[in-house]
mmCIF file of the N, C-alpha and C atoms, coordinates in Angstrom:
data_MODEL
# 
_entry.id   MODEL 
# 
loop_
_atom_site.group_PDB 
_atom_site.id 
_atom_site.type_symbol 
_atom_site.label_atom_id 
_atom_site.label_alt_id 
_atom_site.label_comp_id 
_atom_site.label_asym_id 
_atom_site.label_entity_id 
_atom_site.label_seq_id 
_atom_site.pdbx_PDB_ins_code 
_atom_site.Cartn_x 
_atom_site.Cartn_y 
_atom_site.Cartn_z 
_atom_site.occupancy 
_atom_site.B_iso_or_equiv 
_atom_site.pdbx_formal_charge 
_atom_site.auth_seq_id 
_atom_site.auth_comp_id 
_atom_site.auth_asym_id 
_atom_site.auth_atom_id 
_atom_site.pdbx_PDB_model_num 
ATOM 1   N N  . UNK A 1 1  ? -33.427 -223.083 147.608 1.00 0.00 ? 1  UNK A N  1 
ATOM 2   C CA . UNK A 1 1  ? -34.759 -222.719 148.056 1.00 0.00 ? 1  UNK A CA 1 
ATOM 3   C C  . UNK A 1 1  ? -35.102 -221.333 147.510 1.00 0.00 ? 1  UNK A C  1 
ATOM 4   N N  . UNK A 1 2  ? -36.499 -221.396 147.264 1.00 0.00 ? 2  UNK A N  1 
ATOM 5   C CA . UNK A 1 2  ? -36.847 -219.672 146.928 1.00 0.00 ? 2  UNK A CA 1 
ATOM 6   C C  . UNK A 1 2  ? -36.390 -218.855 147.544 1.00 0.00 ? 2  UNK A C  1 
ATOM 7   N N  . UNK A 1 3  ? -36.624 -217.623 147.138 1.00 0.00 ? 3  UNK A N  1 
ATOM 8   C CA . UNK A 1 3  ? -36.833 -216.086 147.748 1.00 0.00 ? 3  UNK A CA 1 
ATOM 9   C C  . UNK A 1 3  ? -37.760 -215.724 147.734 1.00 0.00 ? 3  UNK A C  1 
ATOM 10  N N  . UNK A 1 4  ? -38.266 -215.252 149.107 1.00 0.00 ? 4  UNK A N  1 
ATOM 11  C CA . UNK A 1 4  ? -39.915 -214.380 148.851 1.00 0.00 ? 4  UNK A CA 1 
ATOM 12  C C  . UNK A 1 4  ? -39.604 -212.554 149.178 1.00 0.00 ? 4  UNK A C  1 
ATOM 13  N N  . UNK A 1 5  ? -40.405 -211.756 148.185 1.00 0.00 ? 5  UNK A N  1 
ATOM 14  C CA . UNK A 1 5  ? -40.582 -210.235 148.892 1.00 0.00 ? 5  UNK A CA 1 
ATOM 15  C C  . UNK A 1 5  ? -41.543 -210.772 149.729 1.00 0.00 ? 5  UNK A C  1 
ATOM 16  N N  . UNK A 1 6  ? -41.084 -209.509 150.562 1.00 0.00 ? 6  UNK A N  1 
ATOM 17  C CA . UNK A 1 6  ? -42.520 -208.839 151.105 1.00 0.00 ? 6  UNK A CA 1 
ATOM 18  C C  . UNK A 1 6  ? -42.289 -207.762 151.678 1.00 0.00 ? 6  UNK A C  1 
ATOM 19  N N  . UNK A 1 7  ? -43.773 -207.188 150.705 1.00 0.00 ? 7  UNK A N  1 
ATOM 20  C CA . UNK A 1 7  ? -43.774 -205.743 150.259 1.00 0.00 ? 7  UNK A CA 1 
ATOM 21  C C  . UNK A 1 7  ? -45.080 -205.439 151.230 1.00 0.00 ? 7  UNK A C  1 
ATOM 22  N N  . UNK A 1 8  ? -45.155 -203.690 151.858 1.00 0.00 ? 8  UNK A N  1 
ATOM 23  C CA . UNK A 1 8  ? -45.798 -203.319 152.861 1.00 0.00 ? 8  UNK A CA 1 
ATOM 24  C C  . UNK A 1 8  ? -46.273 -201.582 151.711 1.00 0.00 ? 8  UNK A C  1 
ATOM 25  N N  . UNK A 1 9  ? -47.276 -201.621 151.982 1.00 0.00 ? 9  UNK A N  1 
ATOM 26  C CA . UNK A 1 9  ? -47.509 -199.611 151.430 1.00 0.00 ? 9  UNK A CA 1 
ATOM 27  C C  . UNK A 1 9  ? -48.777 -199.593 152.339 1.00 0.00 ? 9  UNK A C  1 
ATOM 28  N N  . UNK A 1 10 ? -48.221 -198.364 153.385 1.00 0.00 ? 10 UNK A N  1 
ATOM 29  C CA . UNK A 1 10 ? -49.452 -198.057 154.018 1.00 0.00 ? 10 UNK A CA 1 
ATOM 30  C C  . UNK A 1 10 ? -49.726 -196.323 153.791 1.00 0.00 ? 10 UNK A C  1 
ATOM 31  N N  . UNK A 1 11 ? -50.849 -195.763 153.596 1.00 0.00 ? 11 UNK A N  1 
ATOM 32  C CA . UNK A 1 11 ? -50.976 -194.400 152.896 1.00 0.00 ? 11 UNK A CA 1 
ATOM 33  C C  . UNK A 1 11 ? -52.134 -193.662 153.793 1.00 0.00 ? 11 UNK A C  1 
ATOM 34  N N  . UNK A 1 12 ? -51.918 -192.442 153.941 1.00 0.00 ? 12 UNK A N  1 
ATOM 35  C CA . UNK A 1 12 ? -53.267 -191.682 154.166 1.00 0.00 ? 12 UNK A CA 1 
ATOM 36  C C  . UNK A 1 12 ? -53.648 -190.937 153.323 1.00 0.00 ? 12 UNK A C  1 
ATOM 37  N N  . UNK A 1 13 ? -54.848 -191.269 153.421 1.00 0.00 ? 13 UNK A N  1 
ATOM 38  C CA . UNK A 1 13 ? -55.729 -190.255 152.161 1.00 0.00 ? 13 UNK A CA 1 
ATOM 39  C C  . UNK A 1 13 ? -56.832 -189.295 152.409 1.00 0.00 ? 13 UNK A C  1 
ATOM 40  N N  . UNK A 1 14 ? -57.113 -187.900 152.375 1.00 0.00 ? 14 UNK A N  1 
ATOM 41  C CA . UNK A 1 14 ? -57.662 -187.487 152.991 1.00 0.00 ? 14 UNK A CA 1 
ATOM 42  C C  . UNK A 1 14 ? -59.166 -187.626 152.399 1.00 0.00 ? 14 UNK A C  1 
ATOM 43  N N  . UNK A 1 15 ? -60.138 -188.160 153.465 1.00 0.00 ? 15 UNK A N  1 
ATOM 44  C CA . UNK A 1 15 ? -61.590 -187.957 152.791 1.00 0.00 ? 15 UNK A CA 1 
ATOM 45  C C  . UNK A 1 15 ? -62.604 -187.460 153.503 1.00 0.00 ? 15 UNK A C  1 
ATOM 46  N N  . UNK A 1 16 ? -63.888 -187.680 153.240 1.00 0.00 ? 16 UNK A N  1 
ATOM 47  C CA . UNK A 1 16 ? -64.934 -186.786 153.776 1.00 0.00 ? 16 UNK A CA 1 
ATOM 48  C C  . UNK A 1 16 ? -65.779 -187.908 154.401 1.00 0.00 ? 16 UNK A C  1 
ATOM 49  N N  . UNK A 1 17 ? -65.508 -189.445 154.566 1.00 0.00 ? 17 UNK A N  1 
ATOM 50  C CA . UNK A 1 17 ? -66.118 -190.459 155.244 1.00 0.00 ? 17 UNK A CA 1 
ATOM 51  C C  . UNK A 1 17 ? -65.965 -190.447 156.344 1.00 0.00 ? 17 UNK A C  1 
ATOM 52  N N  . UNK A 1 18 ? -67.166 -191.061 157.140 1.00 0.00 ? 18 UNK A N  1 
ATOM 53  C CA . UNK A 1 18 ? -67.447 -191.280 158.493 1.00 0.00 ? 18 UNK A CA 1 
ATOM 54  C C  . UNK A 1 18 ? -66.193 -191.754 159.057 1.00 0.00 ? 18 UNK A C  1 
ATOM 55  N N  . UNK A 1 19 ? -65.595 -191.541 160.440 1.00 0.00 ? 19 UNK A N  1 
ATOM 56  C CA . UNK A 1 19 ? -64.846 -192.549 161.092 1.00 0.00 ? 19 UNK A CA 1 
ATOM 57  C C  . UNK A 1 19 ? -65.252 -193.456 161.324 1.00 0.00 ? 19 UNK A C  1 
ATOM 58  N N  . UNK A 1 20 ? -64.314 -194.517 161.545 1.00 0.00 ? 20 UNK A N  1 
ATOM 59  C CA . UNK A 1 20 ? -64.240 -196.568 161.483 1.00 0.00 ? 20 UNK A CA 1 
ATOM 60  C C  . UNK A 1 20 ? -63.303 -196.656 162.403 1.00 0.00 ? 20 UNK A C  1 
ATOM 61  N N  . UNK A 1 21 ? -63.227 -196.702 163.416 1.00 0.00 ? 21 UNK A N  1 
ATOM 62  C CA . UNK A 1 21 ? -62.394 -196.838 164.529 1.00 0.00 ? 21 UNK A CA 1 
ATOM 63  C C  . UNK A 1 21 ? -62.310 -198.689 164.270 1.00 0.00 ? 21 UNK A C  1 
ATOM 64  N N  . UNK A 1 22 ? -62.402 -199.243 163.470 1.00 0.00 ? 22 UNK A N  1 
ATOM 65  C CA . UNK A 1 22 ? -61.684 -200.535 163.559 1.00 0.00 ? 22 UNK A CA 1 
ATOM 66  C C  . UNK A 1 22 ? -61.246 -200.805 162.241 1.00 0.00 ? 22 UNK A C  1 
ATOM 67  N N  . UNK A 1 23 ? -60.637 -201.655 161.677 1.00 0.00 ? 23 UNK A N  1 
ATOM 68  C CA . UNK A 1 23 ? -60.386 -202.152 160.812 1.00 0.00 ? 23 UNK A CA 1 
ATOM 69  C C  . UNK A 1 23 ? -61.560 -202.824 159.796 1.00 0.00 ? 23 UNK A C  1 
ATOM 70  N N  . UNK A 1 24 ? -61.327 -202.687 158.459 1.00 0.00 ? 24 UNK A N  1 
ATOM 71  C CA . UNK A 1 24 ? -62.434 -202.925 157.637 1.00 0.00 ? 24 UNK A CA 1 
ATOM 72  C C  . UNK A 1 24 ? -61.721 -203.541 156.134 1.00 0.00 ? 24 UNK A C  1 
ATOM 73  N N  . UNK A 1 25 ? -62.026 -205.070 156.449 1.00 0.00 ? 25 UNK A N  1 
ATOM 74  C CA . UNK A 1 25 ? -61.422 -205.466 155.115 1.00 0.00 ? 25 UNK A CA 1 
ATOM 75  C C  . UNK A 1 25 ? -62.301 -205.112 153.790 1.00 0.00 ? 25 UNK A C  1 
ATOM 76  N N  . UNK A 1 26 ? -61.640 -204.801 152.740 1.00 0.00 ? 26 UNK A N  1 
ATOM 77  C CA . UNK A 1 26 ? -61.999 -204.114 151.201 1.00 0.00 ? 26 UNK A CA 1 
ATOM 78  C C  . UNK A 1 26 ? -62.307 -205.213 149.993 1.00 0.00 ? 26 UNK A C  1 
ATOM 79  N N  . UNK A 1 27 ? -62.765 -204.933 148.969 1.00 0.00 ? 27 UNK A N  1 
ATOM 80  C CA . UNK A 1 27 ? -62.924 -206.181 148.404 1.00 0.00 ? 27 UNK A CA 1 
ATOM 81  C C  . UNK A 1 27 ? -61.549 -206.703 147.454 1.00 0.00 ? 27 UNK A C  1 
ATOM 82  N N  . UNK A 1 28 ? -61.218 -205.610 147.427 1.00 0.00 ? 28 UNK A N  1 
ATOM 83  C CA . UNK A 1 28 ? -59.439 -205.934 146.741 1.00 0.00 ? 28 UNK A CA 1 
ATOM 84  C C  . UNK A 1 28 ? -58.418 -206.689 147.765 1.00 0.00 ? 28 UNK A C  1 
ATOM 85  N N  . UNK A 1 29 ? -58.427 -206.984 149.251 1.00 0.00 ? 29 UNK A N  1 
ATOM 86  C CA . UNK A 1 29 ? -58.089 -207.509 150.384 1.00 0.00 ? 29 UNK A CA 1 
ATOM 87  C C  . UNK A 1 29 ? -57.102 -206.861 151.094 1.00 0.00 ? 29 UNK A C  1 
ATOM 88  N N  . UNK A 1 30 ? -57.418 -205.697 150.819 1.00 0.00 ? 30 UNK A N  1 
ATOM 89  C CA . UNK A 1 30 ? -56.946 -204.361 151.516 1.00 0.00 ? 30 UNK A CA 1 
ATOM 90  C C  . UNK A 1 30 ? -57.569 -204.353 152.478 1.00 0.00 ? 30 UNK A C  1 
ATOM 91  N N  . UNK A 1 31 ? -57.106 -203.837 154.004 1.00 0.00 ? 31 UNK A N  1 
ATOM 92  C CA . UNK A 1 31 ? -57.555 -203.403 155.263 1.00 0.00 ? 31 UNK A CA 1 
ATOM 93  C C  . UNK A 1 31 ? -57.427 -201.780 155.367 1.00 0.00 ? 31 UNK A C  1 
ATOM 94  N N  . UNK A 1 32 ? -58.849 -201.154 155.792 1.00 0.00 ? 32 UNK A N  1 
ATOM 95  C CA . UNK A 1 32 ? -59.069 -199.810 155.893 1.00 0.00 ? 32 UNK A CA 1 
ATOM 96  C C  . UNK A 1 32 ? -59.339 -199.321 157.217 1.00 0.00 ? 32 UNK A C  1 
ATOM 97  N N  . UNK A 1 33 ? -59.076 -198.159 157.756 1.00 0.00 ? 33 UNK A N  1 
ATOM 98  C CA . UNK A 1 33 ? -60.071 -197.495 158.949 1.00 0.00 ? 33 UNK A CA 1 
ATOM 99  C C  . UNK A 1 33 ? -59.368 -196.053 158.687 1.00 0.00 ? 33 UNK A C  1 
ATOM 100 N N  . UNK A 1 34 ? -60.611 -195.639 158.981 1.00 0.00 ? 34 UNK A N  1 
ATOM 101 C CA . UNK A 1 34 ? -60.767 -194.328 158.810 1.00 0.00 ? 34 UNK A CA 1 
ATOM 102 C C  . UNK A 1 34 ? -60.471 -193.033 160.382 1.00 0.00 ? 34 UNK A C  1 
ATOM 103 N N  . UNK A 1 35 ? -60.099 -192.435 160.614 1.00 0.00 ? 35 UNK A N  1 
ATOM 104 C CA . UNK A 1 35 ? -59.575 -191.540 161.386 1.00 0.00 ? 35 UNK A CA 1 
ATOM 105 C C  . UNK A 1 35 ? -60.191 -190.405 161.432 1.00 0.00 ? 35 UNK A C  1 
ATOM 106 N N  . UNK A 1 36 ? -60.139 -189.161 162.637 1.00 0.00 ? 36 UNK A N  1 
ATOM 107 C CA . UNK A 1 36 ? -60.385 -187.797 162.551 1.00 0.00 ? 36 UNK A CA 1 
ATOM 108 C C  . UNK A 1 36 ? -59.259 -186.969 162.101 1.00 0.00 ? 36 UNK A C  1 
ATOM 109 N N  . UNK A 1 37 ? -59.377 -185.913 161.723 1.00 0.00 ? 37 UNK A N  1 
ATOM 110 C CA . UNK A 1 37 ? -58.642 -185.073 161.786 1.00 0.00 ? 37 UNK A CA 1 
ATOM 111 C C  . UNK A 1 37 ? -57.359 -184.986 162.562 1.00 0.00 ? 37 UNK A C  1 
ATOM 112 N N  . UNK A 1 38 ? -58.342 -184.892 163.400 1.00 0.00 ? 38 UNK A N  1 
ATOM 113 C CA . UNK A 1 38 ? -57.271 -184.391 164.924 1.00 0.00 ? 38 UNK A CA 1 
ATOM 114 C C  . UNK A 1 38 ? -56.451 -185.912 165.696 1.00 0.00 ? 38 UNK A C  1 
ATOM 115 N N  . UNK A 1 39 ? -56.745 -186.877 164.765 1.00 0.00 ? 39 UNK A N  1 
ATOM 116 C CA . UNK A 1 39 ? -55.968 -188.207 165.189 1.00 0.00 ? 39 UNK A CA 1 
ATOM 117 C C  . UNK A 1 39 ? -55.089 -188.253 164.239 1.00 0.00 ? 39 UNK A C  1 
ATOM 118 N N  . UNK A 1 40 ? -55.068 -187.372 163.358 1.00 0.00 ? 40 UNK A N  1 
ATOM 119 C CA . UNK A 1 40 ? -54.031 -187.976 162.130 1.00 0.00 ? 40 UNK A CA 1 
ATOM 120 C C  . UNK A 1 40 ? -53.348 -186.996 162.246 1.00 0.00 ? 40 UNK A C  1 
ATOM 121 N N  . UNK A 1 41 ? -53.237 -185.879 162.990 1.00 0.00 ? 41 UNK A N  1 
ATOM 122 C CA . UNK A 1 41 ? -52.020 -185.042 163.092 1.00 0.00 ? 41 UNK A CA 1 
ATOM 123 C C  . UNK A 1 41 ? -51.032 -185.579 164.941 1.00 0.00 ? 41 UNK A C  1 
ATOM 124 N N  . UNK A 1 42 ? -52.408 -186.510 165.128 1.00 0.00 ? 42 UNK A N  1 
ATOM 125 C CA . UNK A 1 42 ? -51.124 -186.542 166.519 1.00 0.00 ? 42 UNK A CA 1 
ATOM 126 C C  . UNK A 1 42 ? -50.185 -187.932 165.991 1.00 0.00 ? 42 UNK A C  1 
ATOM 127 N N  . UNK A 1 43 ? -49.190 -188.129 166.105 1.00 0.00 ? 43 UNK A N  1 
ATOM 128 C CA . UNK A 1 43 ? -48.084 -188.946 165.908 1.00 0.00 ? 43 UNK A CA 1 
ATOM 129 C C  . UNK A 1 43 ? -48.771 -190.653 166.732 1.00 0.00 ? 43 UNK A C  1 
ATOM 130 N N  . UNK A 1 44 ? -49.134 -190.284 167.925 1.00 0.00 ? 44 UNK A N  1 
ATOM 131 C CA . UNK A 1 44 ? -49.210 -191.774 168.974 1.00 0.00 ? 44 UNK A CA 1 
ATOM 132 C C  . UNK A 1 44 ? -50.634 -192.133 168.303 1.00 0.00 ? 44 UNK A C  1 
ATOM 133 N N  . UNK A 1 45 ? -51.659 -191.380 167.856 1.00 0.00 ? 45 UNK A N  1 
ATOM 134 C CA . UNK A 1 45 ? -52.906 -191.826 167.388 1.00 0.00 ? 45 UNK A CA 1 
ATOM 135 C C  . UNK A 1 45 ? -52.843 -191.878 166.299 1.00 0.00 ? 45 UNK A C  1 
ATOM 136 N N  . UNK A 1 46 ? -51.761 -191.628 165.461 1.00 0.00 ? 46 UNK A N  1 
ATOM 137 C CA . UNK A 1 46 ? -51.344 -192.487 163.872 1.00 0.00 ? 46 UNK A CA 1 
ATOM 138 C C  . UNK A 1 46 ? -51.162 -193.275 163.609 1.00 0.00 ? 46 UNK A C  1 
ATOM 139 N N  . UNK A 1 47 ? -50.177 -193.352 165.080 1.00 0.00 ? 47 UNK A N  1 
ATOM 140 C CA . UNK A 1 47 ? -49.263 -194.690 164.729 1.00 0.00 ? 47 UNK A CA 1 
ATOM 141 C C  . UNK A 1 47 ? -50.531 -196.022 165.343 1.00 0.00 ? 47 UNK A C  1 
ATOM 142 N N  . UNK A 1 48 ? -51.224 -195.611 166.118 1.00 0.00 ? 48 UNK A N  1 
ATOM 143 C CA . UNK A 1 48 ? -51.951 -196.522 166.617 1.00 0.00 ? 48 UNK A CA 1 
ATOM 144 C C  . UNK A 1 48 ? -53.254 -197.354 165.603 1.00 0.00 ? 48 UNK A C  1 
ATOM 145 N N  . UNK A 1 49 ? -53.645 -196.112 164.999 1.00 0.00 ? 49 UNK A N  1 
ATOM 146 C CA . UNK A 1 49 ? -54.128 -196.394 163.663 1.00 0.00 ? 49 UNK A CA 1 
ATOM 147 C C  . UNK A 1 49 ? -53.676 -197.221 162.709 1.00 0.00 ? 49 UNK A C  1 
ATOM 148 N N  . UNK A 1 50 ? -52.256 -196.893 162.370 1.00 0.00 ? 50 UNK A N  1 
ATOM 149 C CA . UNK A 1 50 ? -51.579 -197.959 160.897 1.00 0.00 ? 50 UNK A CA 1 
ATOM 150 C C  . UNK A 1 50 ? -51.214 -198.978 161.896 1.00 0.00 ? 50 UNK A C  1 
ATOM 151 N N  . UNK A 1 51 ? -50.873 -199.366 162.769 1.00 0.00 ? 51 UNK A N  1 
ATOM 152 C CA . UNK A 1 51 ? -51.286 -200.712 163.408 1.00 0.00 ? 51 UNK A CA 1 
ATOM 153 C C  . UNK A 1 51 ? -51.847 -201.437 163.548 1.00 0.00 ? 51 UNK A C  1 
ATOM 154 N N  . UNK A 1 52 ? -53.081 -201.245 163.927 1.00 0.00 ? 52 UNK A N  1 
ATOM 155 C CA . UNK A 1 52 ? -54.159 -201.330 163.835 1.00 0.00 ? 52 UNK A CA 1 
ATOM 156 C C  . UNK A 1 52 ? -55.303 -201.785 162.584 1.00 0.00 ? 52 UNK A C  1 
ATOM 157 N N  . UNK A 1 53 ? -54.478 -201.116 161.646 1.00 0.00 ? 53 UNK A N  1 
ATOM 158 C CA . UNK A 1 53 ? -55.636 -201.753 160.535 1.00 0.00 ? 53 UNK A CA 1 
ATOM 159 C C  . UNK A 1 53 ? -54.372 -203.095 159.475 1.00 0.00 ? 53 UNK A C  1 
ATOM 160 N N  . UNK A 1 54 ? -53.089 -202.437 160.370 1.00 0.00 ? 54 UNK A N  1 
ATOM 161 C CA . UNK A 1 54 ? -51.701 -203.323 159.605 1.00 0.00 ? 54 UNK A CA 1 
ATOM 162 C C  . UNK A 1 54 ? -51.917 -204.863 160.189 1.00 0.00 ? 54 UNK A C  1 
ATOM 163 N N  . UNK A 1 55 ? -52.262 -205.128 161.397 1.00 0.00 ? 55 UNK A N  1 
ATOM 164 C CA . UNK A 1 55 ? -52.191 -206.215 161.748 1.00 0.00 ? 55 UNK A CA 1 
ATOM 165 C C  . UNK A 1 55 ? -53.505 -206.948 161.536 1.00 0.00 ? 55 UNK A C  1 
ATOM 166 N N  . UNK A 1 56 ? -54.532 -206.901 161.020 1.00 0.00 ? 56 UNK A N  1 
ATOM 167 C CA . UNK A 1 56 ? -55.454 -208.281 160.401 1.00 0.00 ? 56 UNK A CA 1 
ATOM 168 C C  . UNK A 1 56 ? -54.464 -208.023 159.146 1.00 0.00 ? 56 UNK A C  1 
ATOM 169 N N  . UNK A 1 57 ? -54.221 -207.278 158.727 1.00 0.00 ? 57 UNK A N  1 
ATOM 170 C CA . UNK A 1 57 ? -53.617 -207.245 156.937 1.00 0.00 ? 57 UNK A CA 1 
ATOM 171 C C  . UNK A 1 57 ? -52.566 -208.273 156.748 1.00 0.00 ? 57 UNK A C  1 
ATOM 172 N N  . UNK A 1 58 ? -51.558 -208.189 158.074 1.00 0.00 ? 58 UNK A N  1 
ATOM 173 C CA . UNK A 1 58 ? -50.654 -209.245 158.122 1.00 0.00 ? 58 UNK A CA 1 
ATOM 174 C C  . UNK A 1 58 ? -50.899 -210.779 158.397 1.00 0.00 ? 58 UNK A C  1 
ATOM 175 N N  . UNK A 1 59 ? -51.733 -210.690 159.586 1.00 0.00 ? 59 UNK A N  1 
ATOM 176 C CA . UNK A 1 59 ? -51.985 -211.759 159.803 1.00 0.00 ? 59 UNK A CA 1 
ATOM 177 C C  . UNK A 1 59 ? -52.661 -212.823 158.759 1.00 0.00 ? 59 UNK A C  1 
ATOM 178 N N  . UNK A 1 60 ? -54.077 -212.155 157.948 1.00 0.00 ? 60 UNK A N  1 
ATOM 179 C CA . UNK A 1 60 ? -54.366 -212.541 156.562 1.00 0.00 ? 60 UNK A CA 1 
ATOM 180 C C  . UNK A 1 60 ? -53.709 -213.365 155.921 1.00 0.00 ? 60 UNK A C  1 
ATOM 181 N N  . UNK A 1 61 ? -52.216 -212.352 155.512 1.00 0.00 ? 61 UNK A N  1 
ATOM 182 C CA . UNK A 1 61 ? -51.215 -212.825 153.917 1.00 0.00 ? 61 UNK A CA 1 
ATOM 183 C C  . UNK A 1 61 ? -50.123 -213.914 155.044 1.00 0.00 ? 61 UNK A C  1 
ATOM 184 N N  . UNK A 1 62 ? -50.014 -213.858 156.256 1.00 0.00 ? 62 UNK A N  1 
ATOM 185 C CA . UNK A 1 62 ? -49.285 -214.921 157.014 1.00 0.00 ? 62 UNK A CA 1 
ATOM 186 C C  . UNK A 1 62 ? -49.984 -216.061 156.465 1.00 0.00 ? 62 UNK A C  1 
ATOM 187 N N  . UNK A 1 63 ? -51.448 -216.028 156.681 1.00 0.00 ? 63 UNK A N  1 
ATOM 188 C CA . UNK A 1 63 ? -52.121 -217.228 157.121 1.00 0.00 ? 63 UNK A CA 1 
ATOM 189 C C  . UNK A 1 63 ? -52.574 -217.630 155.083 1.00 0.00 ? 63 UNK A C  1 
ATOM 190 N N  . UNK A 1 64 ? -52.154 -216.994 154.356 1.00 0.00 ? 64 UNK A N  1 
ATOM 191 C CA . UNK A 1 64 ? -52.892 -217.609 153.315 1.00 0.00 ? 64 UNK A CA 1 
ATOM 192 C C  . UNK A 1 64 ? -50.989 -217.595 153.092 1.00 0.00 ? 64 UNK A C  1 
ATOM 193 N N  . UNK A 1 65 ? -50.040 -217.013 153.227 1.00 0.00 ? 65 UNK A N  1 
ATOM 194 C CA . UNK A 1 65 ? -48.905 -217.749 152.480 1.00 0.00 ? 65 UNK A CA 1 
ATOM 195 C C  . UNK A 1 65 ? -48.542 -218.793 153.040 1.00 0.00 ? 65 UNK A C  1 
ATOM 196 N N  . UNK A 1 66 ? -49.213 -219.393 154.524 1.00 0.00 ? 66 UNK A N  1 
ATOM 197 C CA . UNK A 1 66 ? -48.324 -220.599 154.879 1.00 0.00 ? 66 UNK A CA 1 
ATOM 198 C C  . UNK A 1 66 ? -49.102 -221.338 154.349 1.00 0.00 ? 66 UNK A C  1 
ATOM 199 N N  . UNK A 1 67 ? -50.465 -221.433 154.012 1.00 0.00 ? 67 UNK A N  1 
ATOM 200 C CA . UNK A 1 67 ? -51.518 -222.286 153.496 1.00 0.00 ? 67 UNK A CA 1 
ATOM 201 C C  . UNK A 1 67 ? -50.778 -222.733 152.406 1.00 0.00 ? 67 UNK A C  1 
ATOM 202 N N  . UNK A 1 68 ? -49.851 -221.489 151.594 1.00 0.00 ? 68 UNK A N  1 
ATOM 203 C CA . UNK A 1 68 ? -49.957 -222.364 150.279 1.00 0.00 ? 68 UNK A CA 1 
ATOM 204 C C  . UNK A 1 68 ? -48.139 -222.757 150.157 1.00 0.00 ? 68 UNK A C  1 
ATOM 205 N N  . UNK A 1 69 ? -47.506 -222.343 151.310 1.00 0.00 ? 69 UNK A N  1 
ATOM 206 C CA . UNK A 1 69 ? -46.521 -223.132 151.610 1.00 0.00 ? 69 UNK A CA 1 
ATOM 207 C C  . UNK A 1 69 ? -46.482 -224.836 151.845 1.00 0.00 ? 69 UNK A C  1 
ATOM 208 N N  . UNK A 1 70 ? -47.742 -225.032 152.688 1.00 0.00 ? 70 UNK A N  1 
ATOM 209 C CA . UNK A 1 70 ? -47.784 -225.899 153.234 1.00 0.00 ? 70 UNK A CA 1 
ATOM 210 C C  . UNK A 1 70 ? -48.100 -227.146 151.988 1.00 0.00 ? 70 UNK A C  1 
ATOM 211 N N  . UNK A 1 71 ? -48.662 -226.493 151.318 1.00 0.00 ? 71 UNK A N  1 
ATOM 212 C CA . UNK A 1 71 ? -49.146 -226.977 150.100 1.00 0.00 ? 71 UNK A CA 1 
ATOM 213 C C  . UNK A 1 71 ? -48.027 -227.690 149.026 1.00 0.00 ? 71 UNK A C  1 
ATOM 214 N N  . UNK A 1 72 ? -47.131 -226.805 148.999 1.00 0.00 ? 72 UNK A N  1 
ATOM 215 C CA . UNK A 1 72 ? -46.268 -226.822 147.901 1.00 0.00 ? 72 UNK A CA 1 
ATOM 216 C C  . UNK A 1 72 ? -45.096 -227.935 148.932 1.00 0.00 ? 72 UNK A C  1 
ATOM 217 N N  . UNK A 1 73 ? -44.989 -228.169 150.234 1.00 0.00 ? 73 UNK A N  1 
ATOM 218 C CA . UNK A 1 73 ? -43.864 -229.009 150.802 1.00 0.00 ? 73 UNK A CA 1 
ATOM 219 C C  . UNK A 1 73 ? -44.975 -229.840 152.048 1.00 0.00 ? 73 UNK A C  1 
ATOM 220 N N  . UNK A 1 74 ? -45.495 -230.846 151.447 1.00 0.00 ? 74 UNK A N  1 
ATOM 221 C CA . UNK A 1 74 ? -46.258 -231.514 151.897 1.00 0.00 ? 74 UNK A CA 1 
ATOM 222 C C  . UNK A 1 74 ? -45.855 -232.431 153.304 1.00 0.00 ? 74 UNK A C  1 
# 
């Protein structure tokens, strides 16, 4: 049977855009949200953040790799 990766990169980048207190899928199928300042230096409102925009991201590549699992073992 195969082997699958799976590969995760989550990054902060600092910018000058509005906050997005939710998650915002991208057209590359990247998930974004944007933060304050003062949320990205506290640790519990970071982490709550890359959670947060991590889980539609996962759920997504779950739901389109079993699609094409399902596909390939009929």
């Amino acid at each position: 049977m195969s082997k699958y990766k799976v590969k995760v990169k989550i990054e902060f980048v600092e910018c000058d855009d509005q906050d997005m207190h939710a998650p915002l899928e991208k057209n590359d199928g990247s998930f974004e949200m944007i933060i304050d300042g003062n949320d990205a230096i506290s640790i519990d409102k970071s982490e709550k953040a890359v959670l947060a925009t991590a889980y539609p991201s996962i759920r997504e590549t779950l739901s389109k790799h079993l699609e094409q699992m399902s596909k390939k073992n009929p």
